[in-house]
VMD Tcl script that draws the C-alpha trace (Angstrom):
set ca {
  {0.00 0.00 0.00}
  {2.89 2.56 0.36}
  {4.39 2.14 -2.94}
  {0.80 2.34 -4.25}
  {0.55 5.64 -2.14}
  {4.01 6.84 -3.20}
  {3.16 6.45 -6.72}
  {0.29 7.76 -6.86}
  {1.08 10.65 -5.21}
  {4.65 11.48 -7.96}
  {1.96 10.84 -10.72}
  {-0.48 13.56 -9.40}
  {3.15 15.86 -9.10}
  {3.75 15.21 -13.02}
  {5.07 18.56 -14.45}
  {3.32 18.69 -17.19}
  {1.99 15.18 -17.29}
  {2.35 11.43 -16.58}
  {2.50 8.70 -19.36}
  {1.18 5.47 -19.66}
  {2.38 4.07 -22.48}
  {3.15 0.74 -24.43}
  {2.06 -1.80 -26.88}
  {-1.65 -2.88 -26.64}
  {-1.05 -6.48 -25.91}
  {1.70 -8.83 -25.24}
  {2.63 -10.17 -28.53}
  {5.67 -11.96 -27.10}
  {8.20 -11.54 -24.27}
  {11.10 -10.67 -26.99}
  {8.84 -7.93 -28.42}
  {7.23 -6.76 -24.86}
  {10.73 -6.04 -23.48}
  {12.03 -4.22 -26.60}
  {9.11 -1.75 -26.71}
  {9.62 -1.56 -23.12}
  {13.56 -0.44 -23.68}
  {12.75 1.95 -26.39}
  {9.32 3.42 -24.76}
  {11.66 4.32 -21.66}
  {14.83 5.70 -23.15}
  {12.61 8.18 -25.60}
  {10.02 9.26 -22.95}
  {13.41 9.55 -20.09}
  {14.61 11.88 -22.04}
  {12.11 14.33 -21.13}
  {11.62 13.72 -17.69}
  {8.19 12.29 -17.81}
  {7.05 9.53 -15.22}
  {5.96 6.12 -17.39}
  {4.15 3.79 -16.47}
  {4.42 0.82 -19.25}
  {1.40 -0.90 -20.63}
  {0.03 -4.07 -21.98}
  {-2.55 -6.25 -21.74}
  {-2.19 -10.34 -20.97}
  {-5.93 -10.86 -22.51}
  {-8.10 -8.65 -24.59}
  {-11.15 -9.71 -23.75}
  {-13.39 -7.59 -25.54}
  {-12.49 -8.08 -29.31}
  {-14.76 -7.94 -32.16}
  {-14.73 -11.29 -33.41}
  {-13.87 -14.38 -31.42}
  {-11.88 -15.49 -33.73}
  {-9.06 -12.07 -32.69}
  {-5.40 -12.32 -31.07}
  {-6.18 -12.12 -27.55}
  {-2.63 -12.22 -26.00}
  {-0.80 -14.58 -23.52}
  {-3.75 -14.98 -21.33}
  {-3.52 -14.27 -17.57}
  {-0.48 -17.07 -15.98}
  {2.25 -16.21 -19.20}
  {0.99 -12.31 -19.06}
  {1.85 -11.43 -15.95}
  {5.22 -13.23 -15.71}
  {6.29 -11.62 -18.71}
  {4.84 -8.28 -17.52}
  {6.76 -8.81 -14.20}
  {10.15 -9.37 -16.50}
  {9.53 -5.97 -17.92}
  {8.81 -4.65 -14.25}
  {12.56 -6.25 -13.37}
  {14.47 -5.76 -16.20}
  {13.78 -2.14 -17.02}
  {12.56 -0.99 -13.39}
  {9.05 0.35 -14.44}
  {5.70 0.36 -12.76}
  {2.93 -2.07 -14.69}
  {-0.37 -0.90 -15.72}
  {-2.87 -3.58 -17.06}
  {-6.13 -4.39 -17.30}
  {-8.91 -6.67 -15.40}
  {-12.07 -7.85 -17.02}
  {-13.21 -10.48 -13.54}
  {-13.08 -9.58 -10.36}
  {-11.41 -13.01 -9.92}
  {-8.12 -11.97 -11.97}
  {-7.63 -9.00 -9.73}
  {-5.62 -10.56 -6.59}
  {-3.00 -12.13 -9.25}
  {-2.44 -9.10 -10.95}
  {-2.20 -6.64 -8.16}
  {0.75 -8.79 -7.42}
  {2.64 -7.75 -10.36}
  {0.77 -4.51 -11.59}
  {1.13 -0.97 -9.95}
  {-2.19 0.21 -11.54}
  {-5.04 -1.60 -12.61}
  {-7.15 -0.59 -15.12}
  {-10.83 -1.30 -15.73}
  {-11.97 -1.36 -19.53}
  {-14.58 1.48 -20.57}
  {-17.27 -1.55 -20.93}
  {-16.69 -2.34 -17.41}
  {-16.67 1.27 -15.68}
  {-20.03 0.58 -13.95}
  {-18.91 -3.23 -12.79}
  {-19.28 -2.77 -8.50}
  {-17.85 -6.34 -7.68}
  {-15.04 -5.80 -10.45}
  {-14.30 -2.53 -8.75}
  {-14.22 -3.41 -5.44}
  {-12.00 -6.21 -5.98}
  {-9.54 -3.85 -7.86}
  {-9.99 -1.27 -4.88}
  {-9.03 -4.38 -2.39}
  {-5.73 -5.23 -3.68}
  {-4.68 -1.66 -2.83}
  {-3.16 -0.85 -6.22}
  {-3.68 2.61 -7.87}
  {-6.81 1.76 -10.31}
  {-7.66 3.96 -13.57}
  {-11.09 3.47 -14.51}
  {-11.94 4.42 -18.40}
  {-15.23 5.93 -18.39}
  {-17.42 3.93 -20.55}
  {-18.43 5.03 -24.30}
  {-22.04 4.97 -23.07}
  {-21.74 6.80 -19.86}
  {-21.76 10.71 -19.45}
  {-18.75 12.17 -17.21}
  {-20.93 12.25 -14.13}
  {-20.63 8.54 -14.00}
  {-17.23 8.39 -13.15}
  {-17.62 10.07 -9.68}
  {-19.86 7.28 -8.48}
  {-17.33 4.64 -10.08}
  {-14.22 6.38 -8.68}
  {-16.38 6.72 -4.93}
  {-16.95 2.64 -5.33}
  {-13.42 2.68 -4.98}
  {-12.53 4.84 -2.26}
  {-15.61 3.14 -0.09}
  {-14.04 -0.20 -0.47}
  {-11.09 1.45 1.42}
  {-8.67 3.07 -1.03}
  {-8.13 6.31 -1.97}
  {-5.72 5.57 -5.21}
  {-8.08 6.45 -8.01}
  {-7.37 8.01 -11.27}
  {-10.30 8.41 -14.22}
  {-9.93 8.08 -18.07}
  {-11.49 9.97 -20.87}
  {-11.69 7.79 -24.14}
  {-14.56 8.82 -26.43}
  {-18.17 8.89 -26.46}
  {-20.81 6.61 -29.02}
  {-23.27 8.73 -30.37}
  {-23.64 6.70 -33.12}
  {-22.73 3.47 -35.30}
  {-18.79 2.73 -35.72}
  {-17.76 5.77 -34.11}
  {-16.42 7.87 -31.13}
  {-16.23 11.45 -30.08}
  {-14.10 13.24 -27.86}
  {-15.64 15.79 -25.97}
  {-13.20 17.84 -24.31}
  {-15.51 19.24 -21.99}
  {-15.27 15.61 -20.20}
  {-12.33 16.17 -19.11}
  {-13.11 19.28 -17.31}
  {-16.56 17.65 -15.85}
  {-14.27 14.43 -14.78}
  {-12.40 16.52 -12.31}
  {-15.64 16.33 -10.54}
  {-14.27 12.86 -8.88}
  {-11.58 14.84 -7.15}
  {-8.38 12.67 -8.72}
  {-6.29 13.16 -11.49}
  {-7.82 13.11 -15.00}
  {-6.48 11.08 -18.03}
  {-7.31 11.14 -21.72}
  {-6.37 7.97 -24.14}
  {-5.64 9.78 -26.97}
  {-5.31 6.42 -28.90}
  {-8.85 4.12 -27.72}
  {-10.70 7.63 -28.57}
  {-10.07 7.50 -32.64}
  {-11.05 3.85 -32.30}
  {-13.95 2.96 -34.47}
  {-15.48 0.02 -33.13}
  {-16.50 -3.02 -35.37}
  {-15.86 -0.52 -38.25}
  {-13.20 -2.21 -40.35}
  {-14.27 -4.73 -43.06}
  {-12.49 -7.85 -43.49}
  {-11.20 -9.54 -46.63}
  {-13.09 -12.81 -46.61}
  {-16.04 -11.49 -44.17}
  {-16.46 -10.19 -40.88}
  {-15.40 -7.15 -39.24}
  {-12.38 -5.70 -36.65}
  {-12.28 -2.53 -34.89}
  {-10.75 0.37 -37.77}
  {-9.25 3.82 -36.45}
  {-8.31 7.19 -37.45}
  {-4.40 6.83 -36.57}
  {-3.87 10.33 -38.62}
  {-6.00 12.30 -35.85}
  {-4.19 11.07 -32.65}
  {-1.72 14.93 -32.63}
  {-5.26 16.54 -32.55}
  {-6.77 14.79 -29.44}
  {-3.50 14.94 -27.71}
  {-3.07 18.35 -28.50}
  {-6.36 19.33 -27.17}
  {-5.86 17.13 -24.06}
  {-3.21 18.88 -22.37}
  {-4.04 22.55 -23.87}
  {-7.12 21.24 -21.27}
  {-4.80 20.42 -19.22}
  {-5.18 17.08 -18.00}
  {-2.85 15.15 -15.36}
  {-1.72 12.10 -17.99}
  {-2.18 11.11 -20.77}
  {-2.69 7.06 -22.34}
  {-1.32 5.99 -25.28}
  {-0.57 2.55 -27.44}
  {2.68 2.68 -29.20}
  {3.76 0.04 -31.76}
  {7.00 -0.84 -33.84}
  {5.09 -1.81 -36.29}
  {1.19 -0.66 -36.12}
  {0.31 -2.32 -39.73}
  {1.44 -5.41 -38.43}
  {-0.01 -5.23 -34.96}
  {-2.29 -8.19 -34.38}
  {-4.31 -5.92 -31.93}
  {-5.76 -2.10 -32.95}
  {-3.38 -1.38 -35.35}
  {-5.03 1.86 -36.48}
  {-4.98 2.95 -33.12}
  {-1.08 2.75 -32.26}
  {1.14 5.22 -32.39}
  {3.98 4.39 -34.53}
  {7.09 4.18 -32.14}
  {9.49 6.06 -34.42}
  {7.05 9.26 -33.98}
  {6.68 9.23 -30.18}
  {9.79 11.86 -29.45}
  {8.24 14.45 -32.15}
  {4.56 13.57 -30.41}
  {5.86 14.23 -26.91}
  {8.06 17.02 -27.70}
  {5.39 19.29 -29.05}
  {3.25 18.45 -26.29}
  {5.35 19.39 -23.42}
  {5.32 22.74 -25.47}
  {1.80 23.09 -25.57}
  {1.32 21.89 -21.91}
  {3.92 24.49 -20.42}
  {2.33 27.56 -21.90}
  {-1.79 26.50 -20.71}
  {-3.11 27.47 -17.76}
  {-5.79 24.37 -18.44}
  {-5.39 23.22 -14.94}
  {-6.44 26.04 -13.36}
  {-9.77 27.56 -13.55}
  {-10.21 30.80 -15.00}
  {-11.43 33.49 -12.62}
  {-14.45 34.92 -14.68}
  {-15.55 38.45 -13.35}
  {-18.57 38.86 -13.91}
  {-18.95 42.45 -12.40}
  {-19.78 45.49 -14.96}
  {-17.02 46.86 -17.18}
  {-16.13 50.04 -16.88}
  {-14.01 52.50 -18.75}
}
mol new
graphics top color blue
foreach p $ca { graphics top sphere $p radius 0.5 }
foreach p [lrange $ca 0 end-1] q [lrange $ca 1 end] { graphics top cylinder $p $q radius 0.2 }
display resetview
């Protein structure tokens, strides 16, 4: 619980942001470590606190016939190798409340899928290992939503929440970011994060050779959200970075390519050091006068 309290607390110090970062699912252990190495030697250079990311099972894919990863046993030793080797904190994700004592072992943060914001049992599980947990506020859900799901968390005894902005559904195949979320998120008093990757996803909206259907994306548009995110000025940003996104067996038009992440990051520091996003603006209201 004090690490978890430690790192929480250097995350919510981030000047200008945190990063949680890394390949959408383990592909391999040989891959895993070598995005690990190169995510950490391009984001150290600026000073940012990382926190790498994969995922041991993606549960929620479009077909059932989709690359799901390792699965939970192989995941989390290789994820725990990355932990070692390259002394980084692990954020994953949980889809059962019964995977969440296994993985708070090896994971500093655990993360509940979008889907699964509103999941009490799932939640309180999470809470109960005493790991930091990001919750992504579900496509369906408005922002107001996410202070009862981060408030399941602190009731079940822990006080390491963070909240996750990653599109709204308004309609078929698509998502929209509304930046006004991330202002109205703040409303669960703990630090905000936007997945500028997950929020250009367009579910089920990529056609198939052969039949069927896989989640598409609008890869092109990630710089926009991001840029808008921490002119906002959120407290961290999400993102899934990729050697080789064409190739990626998991949301491939979603993945930032890895050779682009300096240039990404570089600009956005910029734009984060001259906003005043996390501070309210004083409005006066009273008459003007000459």
């Amino acid at each position: 619980m004090d690490s978890s309290v430690a790192l929480f607390n250097h995350l919510k110090a981030a000047d200008p942001f945190f990063l949680l970062a890394g390949p959408n699912v383990i592909e391999s252990e040989e891959h895993i470590l070598k995005l690990a190495k190169h995510t950490k030697a391009i984001v150290s250079k600026f000073g940012l606190p990382l926190v790498f990311k994969s995922s041991f099972d993606k549960a929620n894919r479009t077909s059932s016939k989709s690359f799901r990863g390792p699965g939970l046993e192989e995941g989390l030793k290789i994820l725990e190798k990355v932990k070692v080797a390259y002394d980084l904190p692990i954020v994953t994700d949980v889809h059962e409340s019964s995977q969440c004592e296994a993985v708070g072992r090896v994971a500093d943060i655990i993360q509940i899928p979008a889907f699964l914001c509103r999941q009490t049992d799932l939640l309180v599980a999470a809470a109960r290992t005493g790991k930091i947990i990001n919750i992504k506020k579900g496509q369906f859900c408005a922002s107001s939503v996410m202070v009862n799901s981060a408030e399941k968390i602190r009731l079940a005894g822990n006080q390491n929440v963070m909240v996750c902005e990653r599109g709204t559904m308004f309609g078929y195949n698509d998502l929209i970011v509304d930046p006004r979320n991330l202002e109205w998120m703040r409303e669960a008093n703990c630090p905000v994060i936007a997945d500028i990757t997950h929020s250009l996803q367009q579910p089920a909206g990529k056609k198939l050779e052969g039949g069927g259907v896989a989640s598409g994306g609008l890869r092109e548009l990630i710089p926009c959200i991001a840029r808008t995110a921490v002119a906002v000025g959120v407290d961290g940003l999400f993102m899934e970075v990729h050697d080789d996104p064409l190739n990626a067996p998991v949301d491939g038009p979603t993945q930032w390519p890895l050779r682009h992440l300096e240039e990404l990051l570089e600009e956005l520091i910029a734009i984060a050091r001259v906003t005043k996003g996390k501070k309210p603006f004083e409005i006066d209201l009273t008459p003007f006068r000459d």
